[in-house]
Short mmCIF file of the C-alpha atoms (twelve columns), coordinates in Angstrom:
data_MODEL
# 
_entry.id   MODEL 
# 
loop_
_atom_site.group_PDB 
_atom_site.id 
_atom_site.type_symbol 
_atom_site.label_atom_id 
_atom_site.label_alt_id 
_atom_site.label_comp_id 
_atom_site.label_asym_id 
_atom_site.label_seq_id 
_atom_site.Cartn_x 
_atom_site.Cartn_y 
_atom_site.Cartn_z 
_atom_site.pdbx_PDB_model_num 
ATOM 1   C CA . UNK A 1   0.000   0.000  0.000   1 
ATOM 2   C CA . UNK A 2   2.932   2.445  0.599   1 
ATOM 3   C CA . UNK A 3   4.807   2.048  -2.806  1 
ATOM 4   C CA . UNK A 4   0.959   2.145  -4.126  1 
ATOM 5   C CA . UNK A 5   0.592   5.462  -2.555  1 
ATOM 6   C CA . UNK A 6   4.328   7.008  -3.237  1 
ATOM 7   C CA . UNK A 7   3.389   6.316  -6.972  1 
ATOM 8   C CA . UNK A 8   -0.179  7.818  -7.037  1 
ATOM 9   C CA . UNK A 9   1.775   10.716 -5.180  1 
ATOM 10  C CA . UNK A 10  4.381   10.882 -8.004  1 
ATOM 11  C CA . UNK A 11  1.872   11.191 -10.303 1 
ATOM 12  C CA . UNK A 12  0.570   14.654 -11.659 1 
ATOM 13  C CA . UNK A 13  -2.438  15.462 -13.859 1 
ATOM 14  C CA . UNK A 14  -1.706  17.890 -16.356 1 
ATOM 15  C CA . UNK A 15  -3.439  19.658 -19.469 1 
ATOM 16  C CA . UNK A 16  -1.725  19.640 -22.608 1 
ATOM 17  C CA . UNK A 17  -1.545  22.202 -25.183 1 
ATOM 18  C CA . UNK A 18  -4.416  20.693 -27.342 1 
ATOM 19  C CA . UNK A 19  -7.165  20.763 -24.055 1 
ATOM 20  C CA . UNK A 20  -6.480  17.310 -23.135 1 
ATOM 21  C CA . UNK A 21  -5.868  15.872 -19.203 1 
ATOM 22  C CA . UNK A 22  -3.241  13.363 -19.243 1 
ATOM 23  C CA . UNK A 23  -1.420  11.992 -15.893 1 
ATOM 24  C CA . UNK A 24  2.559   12.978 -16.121 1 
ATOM 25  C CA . UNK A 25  5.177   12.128 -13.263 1 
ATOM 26  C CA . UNK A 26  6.212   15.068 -11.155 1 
ATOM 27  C CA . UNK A 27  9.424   14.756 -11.703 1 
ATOM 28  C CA . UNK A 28  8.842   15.795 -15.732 1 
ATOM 29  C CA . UNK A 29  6.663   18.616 -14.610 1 
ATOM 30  C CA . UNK A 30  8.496   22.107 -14.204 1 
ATOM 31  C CA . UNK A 31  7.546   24.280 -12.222 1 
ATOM 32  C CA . UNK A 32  6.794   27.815 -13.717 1 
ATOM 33  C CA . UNK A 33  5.922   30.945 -11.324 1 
ATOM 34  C CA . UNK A 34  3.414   32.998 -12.961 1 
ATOM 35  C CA . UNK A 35  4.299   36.264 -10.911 1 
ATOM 36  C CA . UNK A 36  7.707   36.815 -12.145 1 
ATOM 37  C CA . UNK A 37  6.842   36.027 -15.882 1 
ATOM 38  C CA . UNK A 38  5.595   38.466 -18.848 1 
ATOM 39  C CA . UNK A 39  6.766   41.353 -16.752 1 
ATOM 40  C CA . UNK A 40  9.088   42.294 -20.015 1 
ATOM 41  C CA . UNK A 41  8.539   41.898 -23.437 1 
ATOM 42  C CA . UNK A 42  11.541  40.793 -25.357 1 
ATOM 43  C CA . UNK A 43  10.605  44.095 -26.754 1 
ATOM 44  C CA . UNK A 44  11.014  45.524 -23.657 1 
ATOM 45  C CA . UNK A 45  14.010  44.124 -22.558 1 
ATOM 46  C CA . UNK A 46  15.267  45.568 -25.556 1 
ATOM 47  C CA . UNK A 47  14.505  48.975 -25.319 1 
ATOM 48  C CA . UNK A 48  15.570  48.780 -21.436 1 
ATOM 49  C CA . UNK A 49  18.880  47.451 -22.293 1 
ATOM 50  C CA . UNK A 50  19.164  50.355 -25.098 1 
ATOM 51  C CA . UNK A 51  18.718  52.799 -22.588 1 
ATOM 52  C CA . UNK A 52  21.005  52.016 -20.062 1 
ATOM 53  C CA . UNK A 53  23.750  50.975 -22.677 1 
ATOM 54  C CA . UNK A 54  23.527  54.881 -23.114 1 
ATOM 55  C CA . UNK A 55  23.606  55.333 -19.537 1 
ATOM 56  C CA . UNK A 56  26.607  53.144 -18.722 1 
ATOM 57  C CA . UNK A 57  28.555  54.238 -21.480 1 
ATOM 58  C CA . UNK A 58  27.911  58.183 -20.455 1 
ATOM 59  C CA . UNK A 59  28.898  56.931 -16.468 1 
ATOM 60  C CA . UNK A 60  32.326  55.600 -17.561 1 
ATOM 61  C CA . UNK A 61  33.380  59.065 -18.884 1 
ATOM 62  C CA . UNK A 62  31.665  60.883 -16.084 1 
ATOM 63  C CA . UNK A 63  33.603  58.299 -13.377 1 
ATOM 64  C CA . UNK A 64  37.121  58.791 -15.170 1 
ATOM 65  C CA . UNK A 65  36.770  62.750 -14.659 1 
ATOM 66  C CA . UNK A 66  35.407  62.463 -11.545 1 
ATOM 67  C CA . UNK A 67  38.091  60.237 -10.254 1 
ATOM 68  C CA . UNK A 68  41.001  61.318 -12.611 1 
ATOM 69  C CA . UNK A 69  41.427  57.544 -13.210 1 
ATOM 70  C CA . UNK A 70  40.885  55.810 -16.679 1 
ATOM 71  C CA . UNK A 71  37.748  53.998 -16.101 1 
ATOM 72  C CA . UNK A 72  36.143  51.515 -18.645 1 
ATOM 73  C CA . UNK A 73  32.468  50.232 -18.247 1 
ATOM 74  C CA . UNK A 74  30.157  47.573 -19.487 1 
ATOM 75  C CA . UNK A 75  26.845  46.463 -19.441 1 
ATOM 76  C CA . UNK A 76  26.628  42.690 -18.483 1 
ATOM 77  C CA . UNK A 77  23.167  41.615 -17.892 1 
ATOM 78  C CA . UNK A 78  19.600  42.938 -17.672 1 
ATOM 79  C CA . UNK A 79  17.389  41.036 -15.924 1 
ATOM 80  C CA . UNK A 80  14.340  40.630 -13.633 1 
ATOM 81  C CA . UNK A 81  14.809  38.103 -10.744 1 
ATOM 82  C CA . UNK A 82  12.746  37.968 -7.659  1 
ATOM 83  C CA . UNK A 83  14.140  40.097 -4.315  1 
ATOM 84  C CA . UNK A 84  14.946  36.888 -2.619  1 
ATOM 85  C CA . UNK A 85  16.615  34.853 -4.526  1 
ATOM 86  C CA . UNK A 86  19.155  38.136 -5.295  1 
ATOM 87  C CA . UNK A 87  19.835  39.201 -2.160  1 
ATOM 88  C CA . UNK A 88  20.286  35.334 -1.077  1 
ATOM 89  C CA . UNK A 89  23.496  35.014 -2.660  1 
ATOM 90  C CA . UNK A 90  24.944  38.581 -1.819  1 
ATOM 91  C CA . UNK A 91  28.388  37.731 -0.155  1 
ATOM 92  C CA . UNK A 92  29.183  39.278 3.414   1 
ATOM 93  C CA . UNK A 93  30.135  41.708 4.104   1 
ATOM 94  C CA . UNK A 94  28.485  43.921 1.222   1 
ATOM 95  C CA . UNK A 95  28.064  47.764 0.874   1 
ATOM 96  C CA . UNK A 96  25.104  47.972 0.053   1 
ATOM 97  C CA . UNK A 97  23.238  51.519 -0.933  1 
ATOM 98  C CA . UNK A 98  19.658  52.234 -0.401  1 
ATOM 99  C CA . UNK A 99  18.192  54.880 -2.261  1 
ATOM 100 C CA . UNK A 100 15.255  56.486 -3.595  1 
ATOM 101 C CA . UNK A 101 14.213  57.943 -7.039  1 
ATOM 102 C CA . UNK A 102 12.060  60.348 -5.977  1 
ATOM 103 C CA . UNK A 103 9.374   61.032 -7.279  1 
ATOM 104 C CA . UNK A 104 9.241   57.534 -8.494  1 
ATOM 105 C CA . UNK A 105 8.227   54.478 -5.847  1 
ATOM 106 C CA . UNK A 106 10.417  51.934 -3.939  1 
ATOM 107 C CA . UNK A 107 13.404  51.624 -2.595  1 
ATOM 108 C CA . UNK A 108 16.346  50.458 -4.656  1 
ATOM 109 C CA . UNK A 109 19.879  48.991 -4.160  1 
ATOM 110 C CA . UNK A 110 23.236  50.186 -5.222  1 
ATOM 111 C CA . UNK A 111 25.935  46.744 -4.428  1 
ATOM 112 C CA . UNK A 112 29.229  47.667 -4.355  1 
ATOM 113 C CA . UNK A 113 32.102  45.468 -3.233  1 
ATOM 114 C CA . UNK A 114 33.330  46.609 0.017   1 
ATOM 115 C CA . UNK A 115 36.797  47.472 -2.029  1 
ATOM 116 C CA . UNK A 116 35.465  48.969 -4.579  1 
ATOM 117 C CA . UNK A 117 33.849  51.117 -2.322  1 
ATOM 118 C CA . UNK A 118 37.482  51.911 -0.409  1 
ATOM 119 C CA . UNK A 119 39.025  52.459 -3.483  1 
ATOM 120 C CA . UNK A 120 36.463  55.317 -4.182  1 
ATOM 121 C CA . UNK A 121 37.307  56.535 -0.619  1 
ATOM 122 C CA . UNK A 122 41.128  56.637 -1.567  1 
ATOM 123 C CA . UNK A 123 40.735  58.486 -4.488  1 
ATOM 124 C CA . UNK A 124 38.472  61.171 -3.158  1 
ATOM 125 C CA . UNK A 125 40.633  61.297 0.020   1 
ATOM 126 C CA . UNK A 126 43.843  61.994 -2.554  1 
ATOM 127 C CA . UNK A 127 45.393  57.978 -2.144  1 
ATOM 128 C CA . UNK A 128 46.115  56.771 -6.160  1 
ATOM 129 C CA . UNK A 129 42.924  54.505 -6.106  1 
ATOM 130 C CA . UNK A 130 44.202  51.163 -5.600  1 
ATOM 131 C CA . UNK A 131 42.046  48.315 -4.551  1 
ATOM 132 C CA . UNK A 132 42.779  46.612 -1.600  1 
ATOM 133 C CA . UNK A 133 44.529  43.668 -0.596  1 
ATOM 134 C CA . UNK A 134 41.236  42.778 1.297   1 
ATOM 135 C CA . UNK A 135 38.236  44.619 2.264   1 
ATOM 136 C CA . UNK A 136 36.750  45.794 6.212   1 
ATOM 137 C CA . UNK A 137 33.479  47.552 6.890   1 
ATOM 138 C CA . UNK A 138 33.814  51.042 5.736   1 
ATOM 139 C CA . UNK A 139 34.119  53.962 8.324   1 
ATOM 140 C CA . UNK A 140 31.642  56.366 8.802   1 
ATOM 141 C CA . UNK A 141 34.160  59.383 6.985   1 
ATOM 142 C CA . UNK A 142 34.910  56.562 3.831   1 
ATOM 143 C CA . UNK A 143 30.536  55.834 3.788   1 
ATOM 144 C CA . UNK A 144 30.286  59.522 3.222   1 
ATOM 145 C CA . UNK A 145 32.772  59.847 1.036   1 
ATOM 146 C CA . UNK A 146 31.892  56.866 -1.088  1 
ATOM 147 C CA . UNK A 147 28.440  58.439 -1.293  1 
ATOM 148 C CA . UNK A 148 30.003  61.100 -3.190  1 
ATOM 149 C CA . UNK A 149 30.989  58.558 -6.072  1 
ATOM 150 C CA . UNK A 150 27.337  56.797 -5.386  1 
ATOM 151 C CA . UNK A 151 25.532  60.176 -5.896  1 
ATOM 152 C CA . UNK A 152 27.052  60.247 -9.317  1 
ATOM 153 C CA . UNK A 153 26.397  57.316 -10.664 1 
ATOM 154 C CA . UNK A 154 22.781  57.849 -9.125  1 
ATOM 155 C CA . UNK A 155 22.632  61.452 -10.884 1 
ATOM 156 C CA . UNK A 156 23.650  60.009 -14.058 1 
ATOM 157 C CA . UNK A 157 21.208  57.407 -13.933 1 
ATOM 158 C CA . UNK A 158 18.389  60.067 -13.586 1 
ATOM 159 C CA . UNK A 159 19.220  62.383 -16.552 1 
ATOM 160 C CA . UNK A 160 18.932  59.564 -18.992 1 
ATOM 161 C CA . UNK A 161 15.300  59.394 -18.383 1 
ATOM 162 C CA . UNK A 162 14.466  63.157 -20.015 1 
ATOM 163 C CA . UNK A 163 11.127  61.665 -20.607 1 
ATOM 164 C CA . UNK A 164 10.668  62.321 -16.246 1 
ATOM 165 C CA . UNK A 165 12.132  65.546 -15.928 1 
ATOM 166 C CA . UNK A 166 12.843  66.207 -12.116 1 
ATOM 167 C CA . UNK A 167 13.526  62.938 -11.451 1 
ATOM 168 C CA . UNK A 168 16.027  63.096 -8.884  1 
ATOM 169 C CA . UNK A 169 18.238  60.037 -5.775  1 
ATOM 170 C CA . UNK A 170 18.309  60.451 -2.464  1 
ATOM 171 C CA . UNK A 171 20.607  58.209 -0.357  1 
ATOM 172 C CA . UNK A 172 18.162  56.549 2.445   1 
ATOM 173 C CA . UNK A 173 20.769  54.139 4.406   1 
ATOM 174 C CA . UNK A 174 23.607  51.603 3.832   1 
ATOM 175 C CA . UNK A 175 23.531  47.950 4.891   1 
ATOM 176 C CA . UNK A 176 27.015  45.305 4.776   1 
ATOM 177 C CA . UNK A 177 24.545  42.520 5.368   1 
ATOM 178 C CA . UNK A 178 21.838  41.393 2.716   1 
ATOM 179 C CA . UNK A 179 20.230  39.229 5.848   1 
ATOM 180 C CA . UNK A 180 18.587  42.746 7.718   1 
ATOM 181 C CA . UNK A 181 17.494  43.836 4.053   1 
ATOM 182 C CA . UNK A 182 13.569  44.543 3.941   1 
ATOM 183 C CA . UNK A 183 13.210  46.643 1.233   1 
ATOM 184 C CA . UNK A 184 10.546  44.523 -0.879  1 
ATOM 185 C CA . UNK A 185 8.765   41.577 -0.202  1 
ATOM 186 C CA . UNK A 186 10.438  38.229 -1.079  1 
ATOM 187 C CA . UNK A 187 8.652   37.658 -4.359  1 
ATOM 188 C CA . UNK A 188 8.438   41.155 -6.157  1 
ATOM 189 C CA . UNK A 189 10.264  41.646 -9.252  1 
ATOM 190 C CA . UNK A 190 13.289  43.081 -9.148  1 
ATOM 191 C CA . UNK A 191 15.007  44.779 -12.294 1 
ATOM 192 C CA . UNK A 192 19.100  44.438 -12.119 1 
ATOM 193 C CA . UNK A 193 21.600  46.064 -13.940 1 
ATOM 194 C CA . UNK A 194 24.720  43.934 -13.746 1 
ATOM 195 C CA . UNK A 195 27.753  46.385 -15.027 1 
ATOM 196 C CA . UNK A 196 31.118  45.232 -15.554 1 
ATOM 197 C CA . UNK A 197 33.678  48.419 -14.470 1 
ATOM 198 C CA . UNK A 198 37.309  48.558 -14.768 1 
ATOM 199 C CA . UNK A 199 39.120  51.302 -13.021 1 
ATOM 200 C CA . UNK A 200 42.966  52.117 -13.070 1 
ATOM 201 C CA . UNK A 201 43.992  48.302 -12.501 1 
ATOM 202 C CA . UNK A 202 40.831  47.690 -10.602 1 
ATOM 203 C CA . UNK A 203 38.056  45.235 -12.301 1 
ATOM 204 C CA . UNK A 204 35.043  44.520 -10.215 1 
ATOM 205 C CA . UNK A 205 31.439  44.003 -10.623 1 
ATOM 206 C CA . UNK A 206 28.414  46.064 -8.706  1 
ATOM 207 C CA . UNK A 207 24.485  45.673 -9.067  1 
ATOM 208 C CA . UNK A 208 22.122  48.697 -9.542  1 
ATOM 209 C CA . UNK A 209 18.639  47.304 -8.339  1 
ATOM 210 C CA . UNK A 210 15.223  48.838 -8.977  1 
ATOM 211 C CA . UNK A 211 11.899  47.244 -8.095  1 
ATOM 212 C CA . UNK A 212 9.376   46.931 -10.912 1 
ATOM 213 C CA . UNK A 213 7.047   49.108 -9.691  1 
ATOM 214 C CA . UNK A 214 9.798   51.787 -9.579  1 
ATOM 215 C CA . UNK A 215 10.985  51.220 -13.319 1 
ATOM 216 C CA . UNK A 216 7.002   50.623 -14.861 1 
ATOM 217 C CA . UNK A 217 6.270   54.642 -14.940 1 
ATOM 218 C CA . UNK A 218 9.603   54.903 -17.118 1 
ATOM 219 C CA . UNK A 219 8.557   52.218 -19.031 1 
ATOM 220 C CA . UNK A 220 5.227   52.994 -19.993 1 
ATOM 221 C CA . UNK A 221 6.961   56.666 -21.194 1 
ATOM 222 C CA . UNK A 222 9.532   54.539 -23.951 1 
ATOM 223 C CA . UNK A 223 7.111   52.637 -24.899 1 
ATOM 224 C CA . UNK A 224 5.793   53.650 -28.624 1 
ATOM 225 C CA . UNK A 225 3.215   55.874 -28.575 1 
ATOM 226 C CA . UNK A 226 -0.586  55.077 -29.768 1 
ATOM 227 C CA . UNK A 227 -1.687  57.087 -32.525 1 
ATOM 228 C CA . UNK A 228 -3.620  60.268 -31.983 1 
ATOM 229 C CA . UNK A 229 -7.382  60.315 -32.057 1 
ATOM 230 C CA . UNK A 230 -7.191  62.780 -35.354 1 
ATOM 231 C CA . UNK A 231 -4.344  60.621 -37.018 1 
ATOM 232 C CA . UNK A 232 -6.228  58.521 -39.774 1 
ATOM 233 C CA . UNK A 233 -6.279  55.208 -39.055 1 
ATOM 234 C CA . UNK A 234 -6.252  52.209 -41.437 1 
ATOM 235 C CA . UNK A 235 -9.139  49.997 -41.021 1 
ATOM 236 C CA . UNK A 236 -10.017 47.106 -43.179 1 
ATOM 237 C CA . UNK A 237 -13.029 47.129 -44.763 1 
ATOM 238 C CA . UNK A 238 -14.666 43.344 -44.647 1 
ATOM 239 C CA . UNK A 239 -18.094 42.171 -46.470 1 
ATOM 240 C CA . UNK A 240 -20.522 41.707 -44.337 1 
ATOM 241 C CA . UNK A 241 -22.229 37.572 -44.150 1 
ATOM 242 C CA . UNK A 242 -25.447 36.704 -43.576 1 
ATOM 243 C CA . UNK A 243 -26.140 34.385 -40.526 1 
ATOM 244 C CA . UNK A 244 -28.957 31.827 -40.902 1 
ATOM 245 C CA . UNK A 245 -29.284 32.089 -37.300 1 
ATOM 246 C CA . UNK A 246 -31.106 35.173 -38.499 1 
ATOM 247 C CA . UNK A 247 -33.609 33.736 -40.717 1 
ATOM 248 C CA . UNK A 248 -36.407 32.901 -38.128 1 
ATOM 249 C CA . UNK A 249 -36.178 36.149 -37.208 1 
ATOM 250 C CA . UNK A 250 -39.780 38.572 -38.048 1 
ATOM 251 C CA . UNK A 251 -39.428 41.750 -38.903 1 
ATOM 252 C CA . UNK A 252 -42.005 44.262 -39.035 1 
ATOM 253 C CA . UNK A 253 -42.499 45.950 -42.454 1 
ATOM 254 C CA . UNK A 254 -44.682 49.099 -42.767 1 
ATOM 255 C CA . UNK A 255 -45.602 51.171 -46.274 1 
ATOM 256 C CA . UNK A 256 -46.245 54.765 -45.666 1 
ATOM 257 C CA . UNK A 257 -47.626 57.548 -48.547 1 
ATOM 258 C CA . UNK A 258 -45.549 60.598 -47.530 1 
ATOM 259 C CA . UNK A 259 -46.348 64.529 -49.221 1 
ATOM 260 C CA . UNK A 260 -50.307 65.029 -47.387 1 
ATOM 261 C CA . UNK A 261 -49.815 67.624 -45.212 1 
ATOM 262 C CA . UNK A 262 -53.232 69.023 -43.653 1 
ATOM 263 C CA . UNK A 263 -53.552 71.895 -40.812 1 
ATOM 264 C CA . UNK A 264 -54.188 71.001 -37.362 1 
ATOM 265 C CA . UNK A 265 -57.749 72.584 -37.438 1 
ATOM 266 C CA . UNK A 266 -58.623 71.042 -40.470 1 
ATOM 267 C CA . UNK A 267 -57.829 67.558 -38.908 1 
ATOM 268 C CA . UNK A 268 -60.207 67.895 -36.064 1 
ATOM 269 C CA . UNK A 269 -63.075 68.486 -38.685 1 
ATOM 270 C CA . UNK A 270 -62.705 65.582 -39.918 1 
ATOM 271 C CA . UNK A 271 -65.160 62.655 -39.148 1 
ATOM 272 C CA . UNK A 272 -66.289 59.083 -40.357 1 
ATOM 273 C CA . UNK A 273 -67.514 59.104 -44.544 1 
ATOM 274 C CA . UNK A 274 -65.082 62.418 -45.235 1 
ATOM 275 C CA . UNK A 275 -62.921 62.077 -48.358 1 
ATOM 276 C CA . UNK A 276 -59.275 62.913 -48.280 1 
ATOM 277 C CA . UNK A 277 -57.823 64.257 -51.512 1 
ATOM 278 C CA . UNK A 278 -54.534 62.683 -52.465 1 
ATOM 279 C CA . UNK A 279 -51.868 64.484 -55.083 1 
ATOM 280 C CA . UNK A 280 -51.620 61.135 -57.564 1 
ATOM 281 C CA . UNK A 281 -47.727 61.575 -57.826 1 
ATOM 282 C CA . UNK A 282 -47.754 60.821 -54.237 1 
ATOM 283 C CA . UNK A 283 -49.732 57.841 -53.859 1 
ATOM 284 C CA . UNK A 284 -47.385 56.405 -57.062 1 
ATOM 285 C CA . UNK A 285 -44.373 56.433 -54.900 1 
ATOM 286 C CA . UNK A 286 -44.163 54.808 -51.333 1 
ATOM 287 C CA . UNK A 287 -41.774 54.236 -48.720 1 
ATOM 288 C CA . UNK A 288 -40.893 51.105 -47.499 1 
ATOM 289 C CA . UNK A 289 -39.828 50.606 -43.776 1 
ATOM 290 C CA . UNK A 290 -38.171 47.584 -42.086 1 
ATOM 291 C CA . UNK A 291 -38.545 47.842 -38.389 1 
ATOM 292 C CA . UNK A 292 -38.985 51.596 -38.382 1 
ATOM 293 C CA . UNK A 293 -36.138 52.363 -40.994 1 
ATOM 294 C CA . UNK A 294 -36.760 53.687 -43.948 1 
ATOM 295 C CA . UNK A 295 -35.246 51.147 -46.512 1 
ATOM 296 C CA . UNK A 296 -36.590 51.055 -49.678 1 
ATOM 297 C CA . UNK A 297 -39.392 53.140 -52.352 1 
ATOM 298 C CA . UNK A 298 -41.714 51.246 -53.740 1 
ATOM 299 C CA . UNK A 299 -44.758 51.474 -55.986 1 
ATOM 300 C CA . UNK A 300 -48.456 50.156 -54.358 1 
ATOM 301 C CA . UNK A 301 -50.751 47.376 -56.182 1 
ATOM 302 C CA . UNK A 302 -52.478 44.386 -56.192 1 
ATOM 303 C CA . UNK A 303 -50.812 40.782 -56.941 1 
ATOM 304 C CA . UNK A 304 -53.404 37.736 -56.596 1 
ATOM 305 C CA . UNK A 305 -55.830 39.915 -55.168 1 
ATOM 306 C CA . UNK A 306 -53.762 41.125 -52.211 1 
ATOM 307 C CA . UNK A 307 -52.298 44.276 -51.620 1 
ATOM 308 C CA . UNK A 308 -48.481 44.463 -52.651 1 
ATOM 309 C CA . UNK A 309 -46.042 46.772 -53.152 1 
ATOM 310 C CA . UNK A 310 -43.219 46.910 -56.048 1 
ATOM 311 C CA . UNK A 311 -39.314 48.154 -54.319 1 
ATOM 312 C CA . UNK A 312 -38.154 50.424 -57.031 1 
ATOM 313 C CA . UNK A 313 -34.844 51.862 -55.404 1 
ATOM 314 C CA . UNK A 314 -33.410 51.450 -52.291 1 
ATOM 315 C CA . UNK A 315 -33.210 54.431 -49.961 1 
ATOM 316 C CA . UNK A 316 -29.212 55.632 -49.558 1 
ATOM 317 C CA . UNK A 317 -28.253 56.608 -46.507 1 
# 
């Protein structure tokens, strides 16, 4: 009974692509989380990635001045990943940046190798910008004057989105372990901008993290526009089918004589055995409705001793 019950257990009914339940073992099912899918288009991604190849390209010329060091950067990887399963593998100790985009939402993460971040400190501090032999949690004078390198890159960031004008970082608080961070909950998206940077004889990696919800305002702004409502647009013009669902279907058909016109007093004279002229042209021509439209003219008669009516043109509307 046990094996009986580890293999119904193993089993796992699934629905195919064409509609159909079929049992599968688990172990060829893979699992898929909805939540962290379709947030990007490859489209997307694309555009994205355009973007900030422009923005990385612009920071390595901004850092080289800034530091008076020759400074090469490169755009790795752009991703989403869920907030957990980054910060899960973040080594410690980290320096870790949180800032704000104001006036966009969330928090977001600048990681920065601890020596990276010392090197910065050097340089600024008038040292020749050599990375470490190892790196030690930053004091609170190299924090603030790492921020001064962080405040660039954050700067930069914000004046290649001319689509937001006054978009503008503020530094909230720094973290060295990715354990305390609480920034987002464990499964939002996360966007992450891995970037390759080479300074003087330095080569590290650091992470610029936004949460979705931060980055989806500046994505809905590069995304192409719809057309106006007075821009002509192209619509295809397709023949119309008849239904027989439609053939049961009564409608109500009424002939009218149109041209008598009478006054109002000389209606209320009128009483049963009265004759009412009628101009001959008139009478000739009628107008055929079809459920209270006017659809067709027609000309009144008889056909096998009923009243009938021949359509002579159809009313254009």
């Amino acid at each position: 009974m046990e094996a009986e019950g580890q293999t119904e257990a193993a089993d796992v009914m699934v629905l195919t692509a064409r509609g159909v339940r079929e049992s599968r073992k688990a172990s060829a099912v893979r699992s898929h989380d909805f939540r962290q899918s379709g947030f990007l288009a490859a489209s997307e991604l694309r555009r994205i990635r355009q973007r900030h190849e422009q923005f990385v390209r612009s920071l390595g010329a901004r850092i080289a001045m800034f530091l008076r060091l020759e400074c090469s950067l490169s755009l790795a990887k752009v991703h989403i990943e869920a907030y957990q399963k980054f910060i899960g593998p973040l080594t410690n100790p980290s320096f870790i940046t949180l800032f704000k985009a104001d006036p966009l939402k969330g928090v977001g993460l600048f990681v920065l190798p601890p020596r990276f971040a010392l090197l910065f400190a050097d340089r600024l501090l008038g040292g020749p910008g050599a990375l470490p032999a190892e790196g030690h949690d930053l004091t609170d004078i190299e924090v603030a004057v790492s921020d001064q390198a962080t405040m660039l890159i954050l700067n930069e960031w914000c004046n290649h989105w001319p689509e937001m004008p006054g978009l503008h970082p503020t530094i909230i608080s720094h973290e060295n372990n990715s354990k305390f961070l609480q920034t987002s909950p464990p499964d939002a998206a996360m966007l992450i901008l891995d970037i390759t940077a080479k300074i003087g004889e330095a080569s590290e990696n650091f992470q610029i993290v936004f949460p979705y919800t931060t980055v989806e305002p500046l994505l809905r702004l590069i995304s192409p526009s719809l057309p106006e409502a007075d821009e002509p647009v192209p619509t295809r013009h397709v023949q119309p089918s008849w239904s027989s669902e439609f053939d049961s279907v009564k409608v109500p058909l009424t002939v009218e004589w149109q041209g008598l016109k009478m006054s109002a007093g000389a209606i209320t004279r009128l009483k049963p055995g009265d004759l009412v002229s009628l101009d001959p042209a008139c009478a000739a021509q009628v107008v055929v409705r079809l459920g209270n439209v006017p659809k067709f003219y027609g000309r009144p008669g008889t056909s096998d001793a009923q009243w009938a009516v021949q359509l002579t043109a159809a009313i254009s509307k």
